[in-house]
N, CA, C, O and CB atoms as a CASP TS submission, in Angstrom:
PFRMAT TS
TARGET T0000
AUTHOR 0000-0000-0000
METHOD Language model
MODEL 1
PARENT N/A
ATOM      1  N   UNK     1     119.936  54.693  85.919  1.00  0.00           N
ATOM      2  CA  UNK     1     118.957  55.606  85.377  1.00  0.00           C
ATOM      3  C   UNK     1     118.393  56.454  86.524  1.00  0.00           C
ATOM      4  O   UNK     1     118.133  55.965  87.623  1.00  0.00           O
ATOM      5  CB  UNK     1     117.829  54.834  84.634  1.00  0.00           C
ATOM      6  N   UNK     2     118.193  57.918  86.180  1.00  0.00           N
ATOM      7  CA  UNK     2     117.545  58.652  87.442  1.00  0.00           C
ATOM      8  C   UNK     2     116.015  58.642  87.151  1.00  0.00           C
ATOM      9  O   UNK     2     115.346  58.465  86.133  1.00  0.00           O
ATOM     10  CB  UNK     2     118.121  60.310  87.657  1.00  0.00           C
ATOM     11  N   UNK     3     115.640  58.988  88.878  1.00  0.00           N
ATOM     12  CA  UNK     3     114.422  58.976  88.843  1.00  0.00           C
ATOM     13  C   UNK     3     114.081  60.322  88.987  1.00  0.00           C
ATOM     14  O   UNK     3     114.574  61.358  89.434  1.00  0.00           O
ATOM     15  CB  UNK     3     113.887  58.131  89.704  1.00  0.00           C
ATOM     16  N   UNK     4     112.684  59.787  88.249  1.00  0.00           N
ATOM     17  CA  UNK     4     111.856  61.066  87.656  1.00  0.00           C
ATOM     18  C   UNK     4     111.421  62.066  88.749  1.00  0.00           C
ATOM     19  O   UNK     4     111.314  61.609  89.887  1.00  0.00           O
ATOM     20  CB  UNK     4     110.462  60.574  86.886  1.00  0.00           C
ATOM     21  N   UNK     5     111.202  63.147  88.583  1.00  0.00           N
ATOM     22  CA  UNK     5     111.131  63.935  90.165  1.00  0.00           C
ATOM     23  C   UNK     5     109.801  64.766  89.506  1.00  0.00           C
ATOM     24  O   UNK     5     109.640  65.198  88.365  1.00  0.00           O
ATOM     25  CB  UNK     5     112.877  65.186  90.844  1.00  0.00           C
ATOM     26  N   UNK     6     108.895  64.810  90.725  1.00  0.00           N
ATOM     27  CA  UNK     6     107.776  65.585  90.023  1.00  0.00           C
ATOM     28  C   UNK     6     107.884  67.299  90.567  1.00  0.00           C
ATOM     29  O   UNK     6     107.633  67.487  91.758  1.00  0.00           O
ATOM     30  CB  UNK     6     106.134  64.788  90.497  1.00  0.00           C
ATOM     31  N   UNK     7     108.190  68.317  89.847  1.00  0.00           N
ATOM     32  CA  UNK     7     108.091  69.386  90.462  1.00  0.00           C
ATOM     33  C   UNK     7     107.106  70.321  90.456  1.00  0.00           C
ATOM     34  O   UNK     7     106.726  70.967  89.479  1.00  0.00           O
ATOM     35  CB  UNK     7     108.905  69.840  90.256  1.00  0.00           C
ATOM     36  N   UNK     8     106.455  70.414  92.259  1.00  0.00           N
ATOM     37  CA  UNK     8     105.667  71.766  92.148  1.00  0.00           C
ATOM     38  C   UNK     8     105.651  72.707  92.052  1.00  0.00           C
ATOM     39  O   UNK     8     106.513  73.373  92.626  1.00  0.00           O
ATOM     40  CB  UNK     8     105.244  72.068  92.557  1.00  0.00           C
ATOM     41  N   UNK     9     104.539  73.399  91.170  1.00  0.00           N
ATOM     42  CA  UNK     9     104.859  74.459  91.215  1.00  0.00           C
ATOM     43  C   UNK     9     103.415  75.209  92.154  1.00  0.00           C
ATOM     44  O   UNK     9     102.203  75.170  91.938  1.00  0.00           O
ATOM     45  CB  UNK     9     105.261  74.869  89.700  1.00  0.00           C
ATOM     46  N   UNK    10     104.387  75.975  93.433  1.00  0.00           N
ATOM     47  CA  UNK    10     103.321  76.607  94.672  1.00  0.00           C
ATOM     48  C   UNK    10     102.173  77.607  93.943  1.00  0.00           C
ATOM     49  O   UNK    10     102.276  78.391  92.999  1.00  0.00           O
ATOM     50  CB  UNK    10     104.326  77.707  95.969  1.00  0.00           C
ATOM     51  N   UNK    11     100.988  77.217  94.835  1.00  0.00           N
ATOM     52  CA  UNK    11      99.615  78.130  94.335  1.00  0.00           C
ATOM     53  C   UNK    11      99.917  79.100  95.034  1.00  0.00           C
ATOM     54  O   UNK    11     100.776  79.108  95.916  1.00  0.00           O
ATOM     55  CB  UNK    11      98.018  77.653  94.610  1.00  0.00           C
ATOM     56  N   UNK    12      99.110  80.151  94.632  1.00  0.00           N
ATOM     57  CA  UNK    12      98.837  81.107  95.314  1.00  0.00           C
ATOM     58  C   UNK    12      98.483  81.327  96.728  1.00  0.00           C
ATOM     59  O   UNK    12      99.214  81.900  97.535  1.00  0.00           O
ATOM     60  CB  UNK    12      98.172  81.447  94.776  1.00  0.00           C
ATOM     61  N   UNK    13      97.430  80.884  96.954  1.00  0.00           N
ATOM     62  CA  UNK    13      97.020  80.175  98.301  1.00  0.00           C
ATOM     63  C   UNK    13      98.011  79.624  99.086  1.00  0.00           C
ATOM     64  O   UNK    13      97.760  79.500 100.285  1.00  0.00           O
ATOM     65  CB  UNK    13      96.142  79.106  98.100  1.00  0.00           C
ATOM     66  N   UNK    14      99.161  79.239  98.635  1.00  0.00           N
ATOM     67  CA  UNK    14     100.036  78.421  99.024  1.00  0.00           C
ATOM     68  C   UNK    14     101.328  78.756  99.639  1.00  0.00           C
ATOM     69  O   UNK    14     102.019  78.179 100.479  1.00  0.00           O
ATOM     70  CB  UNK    14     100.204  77.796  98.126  1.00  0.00           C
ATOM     71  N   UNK    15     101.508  80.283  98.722  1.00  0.00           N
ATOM     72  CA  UNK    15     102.235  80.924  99.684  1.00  0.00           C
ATOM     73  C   UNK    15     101.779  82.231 100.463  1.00  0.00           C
ATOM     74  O   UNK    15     100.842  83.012 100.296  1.00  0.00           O
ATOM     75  CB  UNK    15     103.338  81.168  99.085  1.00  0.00           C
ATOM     76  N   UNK    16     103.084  82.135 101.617  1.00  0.00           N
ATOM     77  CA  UNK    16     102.850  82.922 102.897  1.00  0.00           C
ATOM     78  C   UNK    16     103.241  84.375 102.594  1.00  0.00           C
ATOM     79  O   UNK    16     104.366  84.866 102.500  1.00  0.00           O
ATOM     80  CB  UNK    16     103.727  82.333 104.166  1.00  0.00           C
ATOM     81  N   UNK    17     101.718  85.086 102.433  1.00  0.00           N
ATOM     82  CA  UNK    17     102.341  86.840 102.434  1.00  0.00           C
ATOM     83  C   UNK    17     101.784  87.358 103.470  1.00  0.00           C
ATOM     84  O   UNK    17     100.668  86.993 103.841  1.00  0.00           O
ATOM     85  CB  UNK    17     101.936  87.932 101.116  1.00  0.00           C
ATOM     86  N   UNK    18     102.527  88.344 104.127  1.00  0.00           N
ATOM     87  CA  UNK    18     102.666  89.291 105.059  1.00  0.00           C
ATOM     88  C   UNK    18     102.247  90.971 104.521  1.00  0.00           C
ATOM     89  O   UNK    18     102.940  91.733 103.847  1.00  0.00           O
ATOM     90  CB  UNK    18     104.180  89.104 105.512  1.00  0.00           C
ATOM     91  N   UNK    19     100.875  91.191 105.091  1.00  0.00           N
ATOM     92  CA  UNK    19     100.979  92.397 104.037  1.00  0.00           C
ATOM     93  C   UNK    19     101.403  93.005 105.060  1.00  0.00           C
ATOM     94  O   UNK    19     101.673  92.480 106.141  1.00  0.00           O
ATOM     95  CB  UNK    19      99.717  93.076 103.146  1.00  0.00           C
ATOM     96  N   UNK    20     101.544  94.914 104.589  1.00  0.00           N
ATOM     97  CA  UNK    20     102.088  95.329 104.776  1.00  0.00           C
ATOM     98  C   UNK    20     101.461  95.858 106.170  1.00  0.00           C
ATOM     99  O   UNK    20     100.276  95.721 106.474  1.00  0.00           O
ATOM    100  CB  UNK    20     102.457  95.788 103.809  1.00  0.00           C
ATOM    101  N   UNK    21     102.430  96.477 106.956  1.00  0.00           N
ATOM    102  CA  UNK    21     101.700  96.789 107.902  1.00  0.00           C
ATOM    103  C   UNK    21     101.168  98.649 108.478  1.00  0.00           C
ATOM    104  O   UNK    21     101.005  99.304 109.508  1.00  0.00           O
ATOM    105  CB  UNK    21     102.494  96.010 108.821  1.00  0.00           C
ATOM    106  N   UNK    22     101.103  98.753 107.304  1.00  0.00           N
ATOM    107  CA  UNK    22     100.825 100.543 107.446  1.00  0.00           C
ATOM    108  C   UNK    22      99.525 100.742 106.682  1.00  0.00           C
ATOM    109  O   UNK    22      98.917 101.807 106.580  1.00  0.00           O
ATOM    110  CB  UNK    22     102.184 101.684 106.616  1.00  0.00           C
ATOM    111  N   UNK    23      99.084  99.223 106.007  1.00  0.00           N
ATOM    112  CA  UNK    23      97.540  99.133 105.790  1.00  0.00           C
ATOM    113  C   UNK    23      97.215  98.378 106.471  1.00  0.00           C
ATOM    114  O   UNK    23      96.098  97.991 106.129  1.00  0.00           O
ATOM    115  CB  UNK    23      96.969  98.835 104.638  1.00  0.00           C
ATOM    116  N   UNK    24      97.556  97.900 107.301  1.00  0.00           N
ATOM    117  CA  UNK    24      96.672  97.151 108.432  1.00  0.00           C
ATOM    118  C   UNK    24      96.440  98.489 109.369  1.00  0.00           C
ATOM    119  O   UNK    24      95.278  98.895 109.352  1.00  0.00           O
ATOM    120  CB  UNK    24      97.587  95.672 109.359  1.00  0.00           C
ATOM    121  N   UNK    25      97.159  99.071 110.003  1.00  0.00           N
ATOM    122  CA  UNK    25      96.799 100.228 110.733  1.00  0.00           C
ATOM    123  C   UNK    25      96.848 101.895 110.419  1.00  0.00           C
ATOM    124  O   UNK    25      97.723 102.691 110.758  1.00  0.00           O
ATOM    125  CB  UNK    25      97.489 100.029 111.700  1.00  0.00           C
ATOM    126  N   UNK    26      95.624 102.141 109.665  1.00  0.00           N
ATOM    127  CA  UNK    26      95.206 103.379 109.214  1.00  0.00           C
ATOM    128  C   UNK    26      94.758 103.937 109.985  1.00  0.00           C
ATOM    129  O   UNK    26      93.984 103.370 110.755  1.00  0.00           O
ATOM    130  CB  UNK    26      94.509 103.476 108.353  1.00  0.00           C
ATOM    131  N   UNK    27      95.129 105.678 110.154  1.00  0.00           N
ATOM    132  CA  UNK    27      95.376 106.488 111.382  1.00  0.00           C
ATOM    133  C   UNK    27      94.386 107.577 110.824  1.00  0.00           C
ATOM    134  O   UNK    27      94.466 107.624 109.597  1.00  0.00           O
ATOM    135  CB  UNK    27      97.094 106.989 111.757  1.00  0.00           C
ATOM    136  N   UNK    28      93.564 108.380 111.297  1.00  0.00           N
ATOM    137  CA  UNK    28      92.342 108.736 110.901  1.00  0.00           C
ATOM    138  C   UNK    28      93.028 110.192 110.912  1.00  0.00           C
ATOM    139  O   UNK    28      93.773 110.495 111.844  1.00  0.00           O
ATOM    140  CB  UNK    28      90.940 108.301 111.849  1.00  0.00           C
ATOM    141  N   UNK    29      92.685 111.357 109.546  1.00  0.00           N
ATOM    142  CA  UNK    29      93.751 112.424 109.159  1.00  0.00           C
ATOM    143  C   UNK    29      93.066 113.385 109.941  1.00  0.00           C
ATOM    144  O   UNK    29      93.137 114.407 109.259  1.00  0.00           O
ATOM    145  CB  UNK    29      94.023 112.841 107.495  1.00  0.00           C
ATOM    146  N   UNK    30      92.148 113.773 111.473  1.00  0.00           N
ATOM    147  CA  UNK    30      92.243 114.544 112.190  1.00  0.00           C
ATOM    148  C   UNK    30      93.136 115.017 112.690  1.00  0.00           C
ATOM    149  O   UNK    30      93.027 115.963 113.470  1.00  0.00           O
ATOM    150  CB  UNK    30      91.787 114.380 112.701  1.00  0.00           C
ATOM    151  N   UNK    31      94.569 114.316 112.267  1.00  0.00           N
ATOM    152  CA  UNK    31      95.699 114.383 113.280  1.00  0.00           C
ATOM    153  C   UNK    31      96.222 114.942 114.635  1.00  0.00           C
ATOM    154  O   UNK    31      97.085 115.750 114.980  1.00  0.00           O
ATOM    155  CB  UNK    31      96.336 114.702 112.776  1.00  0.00           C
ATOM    156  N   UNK    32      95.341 114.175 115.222  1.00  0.00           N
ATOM    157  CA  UNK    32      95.499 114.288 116.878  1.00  0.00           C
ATOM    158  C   UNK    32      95.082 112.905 117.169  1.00  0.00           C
ATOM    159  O   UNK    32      94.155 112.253 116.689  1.00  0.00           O
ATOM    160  CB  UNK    32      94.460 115.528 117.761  1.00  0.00           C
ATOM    161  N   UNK    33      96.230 112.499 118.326  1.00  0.00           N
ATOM    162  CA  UNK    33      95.984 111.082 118.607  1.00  0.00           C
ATOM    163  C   UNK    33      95.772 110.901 120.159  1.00  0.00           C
ATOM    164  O   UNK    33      96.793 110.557 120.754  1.00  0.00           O
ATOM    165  CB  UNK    33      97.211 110.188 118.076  1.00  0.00           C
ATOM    166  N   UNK    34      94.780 111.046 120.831  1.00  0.00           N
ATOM    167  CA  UNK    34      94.778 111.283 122.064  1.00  0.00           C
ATOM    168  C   UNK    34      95.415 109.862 123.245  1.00  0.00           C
ATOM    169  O   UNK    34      94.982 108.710 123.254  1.00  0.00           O
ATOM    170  CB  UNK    34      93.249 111.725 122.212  1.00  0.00           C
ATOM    171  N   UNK    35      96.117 110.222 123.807  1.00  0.00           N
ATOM    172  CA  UNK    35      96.471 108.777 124.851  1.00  0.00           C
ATOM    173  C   UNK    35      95.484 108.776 126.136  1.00  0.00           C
ATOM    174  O   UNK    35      94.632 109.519 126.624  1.00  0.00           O
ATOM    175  CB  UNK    35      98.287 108.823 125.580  1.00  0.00           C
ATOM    176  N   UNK    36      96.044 107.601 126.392  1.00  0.00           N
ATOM    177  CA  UNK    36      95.203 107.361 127.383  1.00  0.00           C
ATOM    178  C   UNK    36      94.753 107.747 128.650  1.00  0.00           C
ATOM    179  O   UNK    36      93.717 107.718 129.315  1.00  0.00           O
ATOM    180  CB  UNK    36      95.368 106.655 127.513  1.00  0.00           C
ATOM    181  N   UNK    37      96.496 108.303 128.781  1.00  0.00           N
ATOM    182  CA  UNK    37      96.121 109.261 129.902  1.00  0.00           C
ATOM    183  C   UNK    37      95.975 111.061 130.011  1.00  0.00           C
ATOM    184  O   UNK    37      96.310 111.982 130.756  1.00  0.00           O
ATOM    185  CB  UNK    37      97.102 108.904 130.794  1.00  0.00           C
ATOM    186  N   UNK    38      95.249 110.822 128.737  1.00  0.00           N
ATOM    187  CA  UNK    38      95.054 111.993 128.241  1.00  0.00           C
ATOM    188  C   UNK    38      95.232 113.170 127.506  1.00  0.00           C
ATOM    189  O   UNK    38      94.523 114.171 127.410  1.00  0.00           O
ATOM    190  CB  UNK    38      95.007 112.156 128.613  1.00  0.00           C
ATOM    191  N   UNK    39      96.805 112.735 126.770  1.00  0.00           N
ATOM    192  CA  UNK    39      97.499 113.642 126.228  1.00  0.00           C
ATOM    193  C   UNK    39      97.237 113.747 125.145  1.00  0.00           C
ATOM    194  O   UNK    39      96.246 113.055 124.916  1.00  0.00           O
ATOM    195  CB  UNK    39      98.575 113.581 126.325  1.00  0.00           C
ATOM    196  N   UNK    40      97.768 114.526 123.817  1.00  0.00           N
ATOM    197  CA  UNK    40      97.210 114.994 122.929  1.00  0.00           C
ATOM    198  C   UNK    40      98.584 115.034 122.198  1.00  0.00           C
ATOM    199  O   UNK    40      99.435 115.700 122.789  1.00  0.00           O
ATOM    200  CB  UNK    40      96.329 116.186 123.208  1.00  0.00           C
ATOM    201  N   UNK    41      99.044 114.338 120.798  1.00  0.00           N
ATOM    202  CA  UNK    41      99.833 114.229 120.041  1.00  0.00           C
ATOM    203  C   UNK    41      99.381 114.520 118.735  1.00  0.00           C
ATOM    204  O   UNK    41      98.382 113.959 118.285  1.00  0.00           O
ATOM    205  CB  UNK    41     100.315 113.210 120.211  1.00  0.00           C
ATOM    206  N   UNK    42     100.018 115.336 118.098  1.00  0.00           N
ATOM    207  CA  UNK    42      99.974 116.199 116.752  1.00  0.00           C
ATOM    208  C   UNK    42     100.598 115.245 116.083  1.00  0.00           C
ATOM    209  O   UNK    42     101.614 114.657 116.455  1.00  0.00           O
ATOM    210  CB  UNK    42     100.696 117.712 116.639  1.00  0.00           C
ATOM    211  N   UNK    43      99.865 115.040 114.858  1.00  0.00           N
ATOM    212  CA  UNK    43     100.544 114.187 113.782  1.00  0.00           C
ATOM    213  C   UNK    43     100.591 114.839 112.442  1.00  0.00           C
ATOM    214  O   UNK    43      99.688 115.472 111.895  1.00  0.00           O
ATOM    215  CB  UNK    43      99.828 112.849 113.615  1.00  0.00           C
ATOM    216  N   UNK    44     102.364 114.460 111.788  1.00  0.00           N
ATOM    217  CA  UNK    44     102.486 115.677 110.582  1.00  0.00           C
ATOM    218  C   UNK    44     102.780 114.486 109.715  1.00  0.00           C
ATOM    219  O   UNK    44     103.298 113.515 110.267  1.00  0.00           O
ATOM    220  CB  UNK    44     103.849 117.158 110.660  1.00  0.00           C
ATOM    221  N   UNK    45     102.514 114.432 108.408  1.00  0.00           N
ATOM    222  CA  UNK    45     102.955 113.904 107.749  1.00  0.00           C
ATOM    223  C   UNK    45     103.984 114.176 106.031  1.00  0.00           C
ATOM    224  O   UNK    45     103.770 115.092 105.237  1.00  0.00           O
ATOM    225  CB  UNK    45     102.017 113.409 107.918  1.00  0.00           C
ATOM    226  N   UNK    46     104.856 113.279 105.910  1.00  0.00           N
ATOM    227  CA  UNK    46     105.638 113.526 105.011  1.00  0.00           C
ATOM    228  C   UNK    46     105.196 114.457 103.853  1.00  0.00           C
ATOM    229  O   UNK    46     105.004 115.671 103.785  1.00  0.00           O
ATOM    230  CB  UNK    46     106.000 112.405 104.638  1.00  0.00           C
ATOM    231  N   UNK    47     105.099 113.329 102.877  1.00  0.00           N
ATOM    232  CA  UNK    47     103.988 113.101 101.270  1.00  0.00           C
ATOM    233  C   UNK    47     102.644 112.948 101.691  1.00  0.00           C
ATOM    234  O   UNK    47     102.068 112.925 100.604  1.00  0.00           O
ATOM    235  CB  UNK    47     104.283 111.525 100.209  1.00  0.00           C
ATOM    236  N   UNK    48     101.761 112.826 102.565  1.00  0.00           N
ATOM    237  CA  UNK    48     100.650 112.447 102.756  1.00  0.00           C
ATOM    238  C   UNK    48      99.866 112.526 101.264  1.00  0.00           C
ATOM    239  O   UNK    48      99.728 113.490 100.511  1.00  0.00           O
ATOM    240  CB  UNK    48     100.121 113.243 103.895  1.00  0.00           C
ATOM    241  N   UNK    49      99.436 111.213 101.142  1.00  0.00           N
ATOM    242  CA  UNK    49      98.242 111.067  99.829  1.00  0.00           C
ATOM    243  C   UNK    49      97.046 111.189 100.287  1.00  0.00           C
ATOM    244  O   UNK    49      96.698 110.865 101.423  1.00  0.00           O
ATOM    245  CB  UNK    49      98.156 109.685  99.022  1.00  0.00           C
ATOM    246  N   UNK    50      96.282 111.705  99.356  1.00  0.00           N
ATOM    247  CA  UNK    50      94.866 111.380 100.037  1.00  0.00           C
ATOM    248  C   UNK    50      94.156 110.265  99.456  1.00  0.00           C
ATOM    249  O   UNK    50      93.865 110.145  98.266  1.00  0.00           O
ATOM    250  CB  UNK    50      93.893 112.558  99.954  1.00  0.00           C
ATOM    251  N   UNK    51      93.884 109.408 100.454  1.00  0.00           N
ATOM    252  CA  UNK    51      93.708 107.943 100.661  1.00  0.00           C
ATOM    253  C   UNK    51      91.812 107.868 101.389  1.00  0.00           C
ATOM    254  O   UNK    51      91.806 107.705 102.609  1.00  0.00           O
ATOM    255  CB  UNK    51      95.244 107.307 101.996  1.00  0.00           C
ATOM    256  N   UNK    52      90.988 107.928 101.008  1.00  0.00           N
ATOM    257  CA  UNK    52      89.684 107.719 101.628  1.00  0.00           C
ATOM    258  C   UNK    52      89.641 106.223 101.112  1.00  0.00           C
ATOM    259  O   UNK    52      89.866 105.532 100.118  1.00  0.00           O
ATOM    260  CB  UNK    52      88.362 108.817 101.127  1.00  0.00           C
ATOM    261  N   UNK    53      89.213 106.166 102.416  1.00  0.00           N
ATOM    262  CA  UNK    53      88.078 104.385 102.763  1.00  0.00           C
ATOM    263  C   UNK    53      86.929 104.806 103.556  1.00  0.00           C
ATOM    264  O   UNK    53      86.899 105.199 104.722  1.00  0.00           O
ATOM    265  CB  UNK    53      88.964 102.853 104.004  1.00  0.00           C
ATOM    266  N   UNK    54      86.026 104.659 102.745  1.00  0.00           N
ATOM    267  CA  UNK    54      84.698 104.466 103.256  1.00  0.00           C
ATOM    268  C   UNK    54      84.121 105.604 103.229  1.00  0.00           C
ATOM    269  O   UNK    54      83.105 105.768 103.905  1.00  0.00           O
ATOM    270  CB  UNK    54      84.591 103.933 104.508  1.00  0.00           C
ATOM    271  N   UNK    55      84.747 106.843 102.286  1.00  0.00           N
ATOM    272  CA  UNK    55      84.440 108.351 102.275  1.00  0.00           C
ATOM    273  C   UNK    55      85.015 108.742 103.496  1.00  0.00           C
ATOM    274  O   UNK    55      84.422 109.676 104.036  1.00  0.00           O
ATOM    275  CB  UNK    55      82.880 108.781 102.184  1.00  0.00           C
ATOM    276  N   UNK    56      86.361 108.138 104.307  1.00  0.00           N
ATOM    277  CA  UNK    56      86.717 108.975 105.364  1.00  0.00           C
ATOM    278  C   UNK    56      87.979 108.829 105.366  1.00  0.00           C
ATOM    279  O   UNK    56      88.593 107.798 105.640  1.00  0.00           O
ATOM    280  CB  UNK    56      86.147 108.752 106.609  1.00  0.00           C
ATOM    281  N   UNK    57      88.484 110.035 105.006  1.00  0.00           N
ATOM    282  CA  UNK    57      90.507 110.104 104.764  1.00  0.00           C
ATOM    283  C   UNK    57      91.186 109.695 105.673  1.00  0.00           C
ATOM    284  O   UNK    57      90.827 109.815 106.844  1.00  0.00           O
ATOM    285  CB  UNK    57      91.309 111.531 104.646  1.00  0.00           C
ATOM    286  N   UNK    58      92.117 109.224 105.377  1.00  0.00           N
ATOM    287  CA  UNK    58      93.027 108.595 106.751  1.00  0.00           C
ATOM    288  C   UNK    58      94.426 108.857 106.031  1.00  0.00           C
ATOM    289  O   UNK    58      94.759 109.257 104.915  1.00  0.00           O
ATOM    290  CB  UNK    58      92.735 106.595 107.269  1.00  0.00           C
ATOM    291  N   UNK    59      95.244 108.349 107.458  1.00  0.00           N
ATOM    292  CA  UNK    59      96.500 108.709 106.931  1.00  0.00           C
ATOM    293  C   UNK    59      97.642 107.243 107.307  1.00  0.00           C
ATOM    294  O   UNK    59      97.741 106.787 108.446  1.00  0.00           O
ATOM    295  CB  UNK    59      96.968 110.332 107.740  1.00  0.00           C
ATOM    296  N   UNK    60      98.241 106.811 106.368  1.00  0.00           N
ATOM    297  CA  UNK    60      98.987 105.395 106.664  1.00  0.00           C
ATOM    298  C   UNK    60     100.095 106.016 107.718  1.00  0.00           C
ATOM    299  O   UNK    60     100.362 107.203 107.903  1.00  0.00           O
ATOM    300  CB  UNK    60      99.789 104.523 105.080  1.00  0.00           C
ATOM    301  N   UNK    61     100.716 104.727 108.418  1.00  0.00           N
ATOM    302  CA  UNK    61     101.273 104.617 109.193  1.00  0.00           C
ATOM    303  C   UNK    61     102.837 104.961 108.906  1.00  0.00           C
ATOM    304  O   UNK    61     103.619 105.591 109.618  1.00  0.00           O
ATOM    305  CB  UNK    61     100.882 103.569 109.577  1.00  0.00           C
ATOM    306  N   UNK    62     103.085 104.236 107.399  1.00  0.00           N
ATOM    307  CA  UNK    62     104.497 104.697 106.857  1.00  0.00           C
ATOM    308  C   UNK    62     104.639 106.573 106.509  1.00  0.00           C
ATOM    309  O   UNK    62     105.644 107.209 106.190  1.00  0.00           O
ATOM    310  CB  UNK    62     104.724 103.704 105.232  1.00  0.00           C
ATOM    311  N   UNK    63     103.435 106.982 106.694  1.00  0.00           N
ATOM    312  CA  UNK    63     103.729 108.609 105.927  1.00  0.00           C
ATOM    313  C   UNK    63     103.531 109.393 106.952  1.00  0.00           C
ATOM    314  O   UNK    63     103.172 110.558 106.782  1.00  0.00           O
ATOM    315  CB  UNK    63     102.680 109.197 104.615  1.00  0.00           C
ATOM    316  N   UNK    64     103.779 108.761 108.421  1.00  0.00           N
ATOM    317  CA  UNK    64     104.150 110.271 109.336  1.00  0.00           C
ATOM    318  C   UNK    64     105.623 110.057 109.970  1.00  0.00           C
ATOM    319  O   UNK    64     106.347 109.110 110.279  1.00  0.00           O
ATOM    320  CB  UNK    64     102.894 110.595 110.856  1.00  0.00           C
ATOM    321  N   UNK    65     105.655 111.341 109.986  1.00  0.00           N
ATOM    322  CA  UNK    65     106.925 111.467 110.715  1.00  0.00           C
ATOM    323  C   UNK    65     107.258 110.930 111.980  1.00  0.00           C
ATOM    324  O   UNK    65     106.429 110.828 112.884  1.00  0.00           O
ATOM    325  CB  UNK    65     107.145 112.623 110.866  1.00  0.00           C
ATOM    326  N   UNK    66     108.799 110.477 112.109  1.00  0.00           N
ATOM    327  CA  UNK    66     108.739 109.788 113.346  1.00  0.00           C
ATOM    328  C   UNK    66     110.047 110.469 113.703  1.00  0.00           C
ATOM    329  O   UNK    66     110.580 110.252 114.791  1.00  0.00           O
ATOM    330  CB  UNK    66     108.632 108.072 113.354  1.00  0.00           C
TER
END
């Protein structure tokens, strides 16, 4: 006779998500990104949506051109 097997079923909590990472780093839609050593990079983007957080537009990481 087999034995009985109990199967879980995983919570939510339980599993491992990875969000995405172009909302972890939102790029502010002045588009100019100044470096450190001073330079000045123009940023264009594809589709750009307009996306405000916090009443201040930004622009994701997946929607500029690379």
């Amino acid at each position: 006779m087999a034995k009985k097997r109990t199967i879980l079923i995983p919570r939510i909590k339980d599993i491992n998500i990875t969000p995405d990472t172009s909302c972890m780093h939102p790029i502010l839609e002045d588009n100019t990104l100044v470096c450190l050593h001073g330079g000045r990079v123009k940023l264009k983007a594809k589709k750009a949506k307009r996306i405000k957080s916090d009443n201040v537009s930004i622009m994701l990481d997946n929607e500029i051109q690379g």
